[in-house]
C-alpha positions in Angstrom: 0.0 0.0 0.0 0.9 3.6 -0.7 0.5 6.9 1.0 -2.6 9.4 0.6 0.1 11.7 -0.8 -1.3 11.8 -4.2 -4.4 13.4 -2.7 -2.1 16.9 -3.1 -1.9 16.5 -6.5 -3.9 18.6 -9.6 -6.2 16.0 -10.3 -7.4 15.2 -6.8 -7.7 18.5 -5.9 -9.8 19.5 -8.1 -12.1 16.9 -7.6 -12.4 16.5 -4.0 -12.9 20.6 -4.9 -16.2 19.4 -7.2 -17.4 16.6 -4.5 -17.4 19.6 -2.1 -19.4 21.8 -3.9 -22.0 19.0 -5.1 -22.1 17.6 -1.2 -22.7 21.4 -0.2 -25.3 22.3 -3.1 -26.9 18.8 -2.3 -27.1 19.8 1.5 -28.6 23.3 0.9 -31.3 21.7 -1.3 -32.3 19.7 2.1 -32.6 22.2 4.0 -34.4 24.4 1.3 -37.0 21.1 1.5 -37.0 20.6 5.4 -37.7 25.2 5.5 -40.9 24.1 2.6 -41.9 21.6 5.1 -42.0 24.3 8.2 -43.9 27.0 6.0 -46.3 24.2 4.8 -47.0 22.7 8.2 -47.2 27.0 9.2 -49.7 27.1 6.6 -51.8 24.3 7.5 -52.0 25.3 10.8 -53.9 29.0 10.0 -55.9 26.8 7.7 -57.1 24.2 10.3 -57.9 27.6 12.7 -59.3 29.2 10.4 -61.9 26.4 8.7 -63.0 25.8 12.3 -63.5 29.5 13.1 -67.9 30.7 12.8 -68.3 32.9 10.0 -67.5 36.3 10.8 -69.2 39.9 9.5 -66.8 40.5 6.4 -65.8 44.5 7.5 -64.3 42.9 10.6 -61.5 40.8 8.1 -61.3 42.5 4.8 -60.8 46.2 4.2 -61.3 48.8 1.2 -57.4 49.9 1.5 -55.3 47.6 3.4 -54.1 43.9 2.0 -55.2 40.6 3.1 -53.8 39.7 6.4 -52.1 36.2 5.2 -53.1 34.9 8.7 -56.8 35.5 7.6 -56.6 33.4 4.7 -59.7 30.7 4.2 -61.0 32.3 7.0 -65.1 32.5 6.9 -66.9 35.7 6.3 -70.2 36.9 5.6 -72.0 39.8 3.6 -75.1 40.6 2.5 -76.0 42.9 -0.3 -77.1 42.9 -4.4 -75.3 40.9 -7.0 -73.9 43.3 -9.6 -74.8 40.4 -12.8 -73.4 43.2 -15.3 -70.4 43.2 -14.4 -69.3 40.1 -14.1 -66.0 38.5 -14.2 -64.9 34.8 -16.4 -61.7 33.7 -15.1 -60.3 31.7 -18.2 -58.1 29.0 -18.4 -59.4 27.1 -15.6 -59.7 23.3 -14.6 -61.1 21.3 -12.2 -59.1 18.2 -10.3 -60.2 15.7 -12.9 -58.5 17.7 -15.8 -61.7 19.0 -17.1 -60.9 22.7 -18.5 -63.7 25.3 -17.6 -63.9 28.8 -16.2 -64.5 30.3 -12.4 -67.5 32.7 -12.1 -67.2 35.9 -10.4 -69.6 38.4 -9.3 -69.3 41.7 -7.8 -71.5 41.6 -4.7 -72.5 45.4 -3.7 -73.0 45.4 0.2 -74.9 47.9 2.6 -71.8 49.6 3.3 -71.7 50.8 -0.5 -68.2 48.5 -0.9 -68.2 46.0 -3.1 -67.1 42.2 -2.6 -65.5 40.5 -5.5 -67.1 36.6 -4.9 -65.9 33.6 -6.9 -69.1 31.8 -7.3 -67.7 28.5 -8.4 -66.1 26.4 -11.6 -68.1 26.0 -14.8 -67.2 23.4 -17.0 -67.0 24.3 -20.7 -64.5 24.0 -23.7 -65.9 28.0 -25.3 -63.1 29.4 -26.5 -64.5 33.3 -25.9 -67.3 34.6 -23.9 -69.8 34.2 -26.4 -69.4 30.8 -25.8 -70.1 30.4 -22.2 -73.5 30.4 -20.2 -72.8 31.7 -17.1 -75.5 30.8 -14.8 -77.7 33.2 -13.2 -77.0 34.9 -9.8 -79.6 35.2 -7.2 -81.9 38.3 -7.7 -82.5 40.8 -5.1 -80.9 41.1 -1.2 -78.9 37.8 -0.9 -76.3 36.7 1.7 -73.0 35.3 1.2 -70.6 33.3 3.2 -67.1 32.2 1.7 -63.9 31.9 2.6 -61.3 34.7 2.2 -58.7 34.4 -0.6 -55.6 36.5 -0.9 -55.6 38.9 -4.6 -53.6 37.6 -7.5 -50.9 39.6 -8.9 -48.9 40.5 -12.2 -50.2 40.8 -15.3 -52.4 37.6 -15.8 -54.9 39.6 -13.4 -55.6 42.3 -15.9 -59.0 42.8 -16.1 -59.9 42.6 -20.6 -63.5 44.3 -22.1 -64.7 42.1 -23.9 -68.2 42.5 -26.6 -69.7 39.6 -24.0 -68.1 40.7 -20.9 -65.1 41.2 -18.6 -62.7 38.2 -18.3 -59.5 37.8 -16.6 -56.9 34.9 -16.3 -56.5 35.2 -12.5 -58.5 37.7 -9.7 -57.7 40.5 -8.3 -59.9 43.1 -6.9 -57.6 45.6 -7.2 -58.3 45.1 -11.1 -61.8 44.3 -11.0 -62.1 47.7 -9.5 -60.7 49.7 -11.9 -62.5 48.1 -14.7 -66.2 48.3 -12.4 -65.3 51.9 -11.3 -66.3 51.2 -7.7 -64.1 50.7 -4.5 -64.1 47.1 -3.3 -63.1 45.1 -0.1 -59.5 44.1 -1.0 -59.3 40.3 -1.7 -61.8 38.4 -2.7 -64.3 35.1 -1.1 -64.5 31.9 -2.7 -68.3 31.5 -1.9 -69.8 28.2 0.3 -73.3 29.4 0.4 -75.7 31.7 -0.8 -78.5 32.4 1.4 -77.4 29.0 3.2 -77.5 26.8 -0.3 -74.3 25.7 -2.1 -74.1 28.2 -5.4 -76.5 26.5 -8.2 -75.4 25.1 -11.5 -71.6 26.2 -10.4 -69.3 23.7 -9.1 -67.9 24.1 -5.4 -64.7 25.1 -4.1 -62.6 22.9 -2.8 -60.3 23.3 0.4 -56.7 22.7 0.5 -55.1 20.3 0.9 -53.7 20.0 4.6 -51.3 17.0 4.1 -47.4 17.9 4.4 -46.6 16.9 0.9 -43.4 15.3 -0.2 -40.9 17.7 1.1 -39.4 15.6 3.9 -38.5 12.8 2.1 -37.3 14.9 -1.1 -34.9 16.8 1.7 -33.7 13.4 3.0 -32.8 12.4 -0.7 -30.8 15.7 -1.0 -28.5 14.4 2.0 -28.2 11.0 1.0 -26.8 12.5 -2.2 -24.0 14.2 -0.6 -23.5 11.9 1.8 -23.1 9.1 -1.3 -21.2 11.7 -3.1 -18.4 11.9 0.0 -18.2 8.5 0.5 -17.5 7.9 -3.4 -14.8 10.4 -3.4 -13.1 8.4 0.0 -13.7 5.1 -1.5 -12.4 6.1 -5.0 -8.8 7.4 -2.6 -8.5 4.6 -1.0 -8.8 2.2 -3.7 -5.9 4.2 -5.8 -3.9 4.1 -2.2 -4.3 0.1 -2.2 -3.8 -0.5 -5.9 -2.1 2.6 -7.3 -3.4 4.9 -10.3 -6.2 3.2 -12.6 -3.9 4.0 -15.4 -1.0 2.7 -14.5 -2.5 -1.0 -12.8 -0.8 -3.7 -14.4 -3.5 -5.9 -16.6 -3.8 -9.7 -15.3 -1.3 -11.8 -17.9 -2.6 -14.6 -20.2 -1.3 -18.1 -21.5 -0.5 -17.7 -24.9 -1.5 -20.2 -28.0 1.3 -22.5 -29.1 0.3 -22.0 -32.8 0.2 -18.5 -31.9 2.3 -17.1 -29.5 1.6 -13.4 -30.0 -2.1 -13.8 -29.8 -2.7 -14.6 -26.2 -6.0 -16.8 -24.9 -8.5 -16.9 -21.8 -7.5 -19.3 -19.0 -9.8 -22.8 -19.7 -11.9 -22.5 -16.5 -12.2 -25.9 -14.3 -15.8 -27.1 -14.2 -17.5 -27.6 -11.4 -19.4 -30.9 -11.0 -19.7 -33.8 -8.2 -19.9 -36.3 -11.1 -16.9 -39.2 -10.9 -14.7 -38.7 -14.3 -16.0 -41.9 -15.5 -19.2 -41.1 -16.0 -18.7 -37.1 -17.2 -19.5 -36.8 -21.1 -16.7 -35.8 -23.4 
């Protein structure tokens, strides 16, 4: 056996320098995971408070100039007033969890307070490629009242508001948006809807809640580790082999019994069978 000397030369250096980085990039990737897993489990938490929470009057959680308090997310509120049916809202591009593509419904609904609540009614299946194309179900007529949960507003460009010859339409809400294009102020936010004057919104599919499991960030950080771990241990393995038996280069190849009739062209070693039969009886 040799020393670890050559472990100071160019070659080595510069790839236990590589394995270092990799291990180190591999072991910030866990910890990137295992910090997904804390703000999910964070998350789930308000949710879980928040589902299990009575329905609260919607000027107490949402206001007309400040932003959703994250912490009041899918929280329950409630507010009664007149749907605004001409100005509503087709957020396109939509689909539900079974792949179907469709649109979300939103309505404007004008409260006593004179603000207005942007309220996702619910998912309508449909492959229309344009407005003209869709039948939006009606809203309830006259004084109705609303309980949904709390959503935070979209942002960038996808939550431009477009007029359209059949309507407004948008690719993601934002009431911020849907303000400008209504010309009215509106409770900042906006309420995916549960109930309308206690029944599930007609002829519109229902919103579903989050999901609350942890997702697969724990064992995707543990598989970040294991690869710098493995990485490490290759690199030691790998020196210690070239200690025991010297450069892979430089190893001396295993010599073979060359032909009689050929002496330059050299030939496998004839392996010995194997066999508990006497010599006798063996077939030639």
């Amino acid at each position: 056996m040799g020393s670890y000397r050559f472990l100071l030369s160019r070659r080595w250096l510069l790839f236990g320098v590589v394995v270092i980085l990799l291990s180190t990039f591999a072991w910030w990737l866990g910890e990137w995971q295992f910090g997904r897993l804390d703000e999910k489990k964070s998350s789930n938490s308000v949710v879980r408070t928040n589902e299990n929470l009575p329905p609260a009057p919607v000027a107490e959680v949402l206001s007309p100039d400040q932003d959703v308090d994250p912490a009041d997310e899918w929280r329950r509120v409630e507010a009664t007033g007149t749907y605004d049916v001409d100005h509503t809202v087709v957020v396109r591009y939509r689909s539900n969890d079974d792949g179907a593509p469709g649109v979300q419904v939103v309505v404007p609904l004008v409260t006593d307070e004179g603000l207005s609540l942007a309220v996702d009614r619910g998912f309508l299946a449909t492959d229309a490629r344009s407005l003209a194309g869709i039948e939006v179900p009606p809203a309830p007529t006259g004084e109705v009242t609303v309980v949904g949960w709390v959503r935070v507003d979209g942002t960038g460009a996808s939550t431009a508001v477009d007029l359209e010859p059949d309507g407004l339409s948008t690719r993601a809400i934002s009431s911020d948006r849907i303000a400008q294009a209504v010309g009215r102020p509106f409770y900042d936010g906006f309420v995916d809807v549960e109930t309308e004057n206690g029944e599930p919104a007609s002829g519109l599919a229902a919103h579903d809640l989050p999901d609350l499991g942890n997702g697969p960030h724990f064992f995707y950080g543990l598989q970040w580790w294991f690869f710098g771990v493995l990485a490490l241990f290759g690199f030691g393995y790998l020196a210690y082999d070239e200690r025991r038996r010297g450069p892979r280069g430089e190893r001396q190849r295993p010599t073979r019994n060359p032909r009689p009739d050929r002496p330059d062209r050299p030939v496998k070693e004839k392996k010995v069978r194997q066999t508990n039969v006497r010599r006798e009886f063996q077939r030639r």
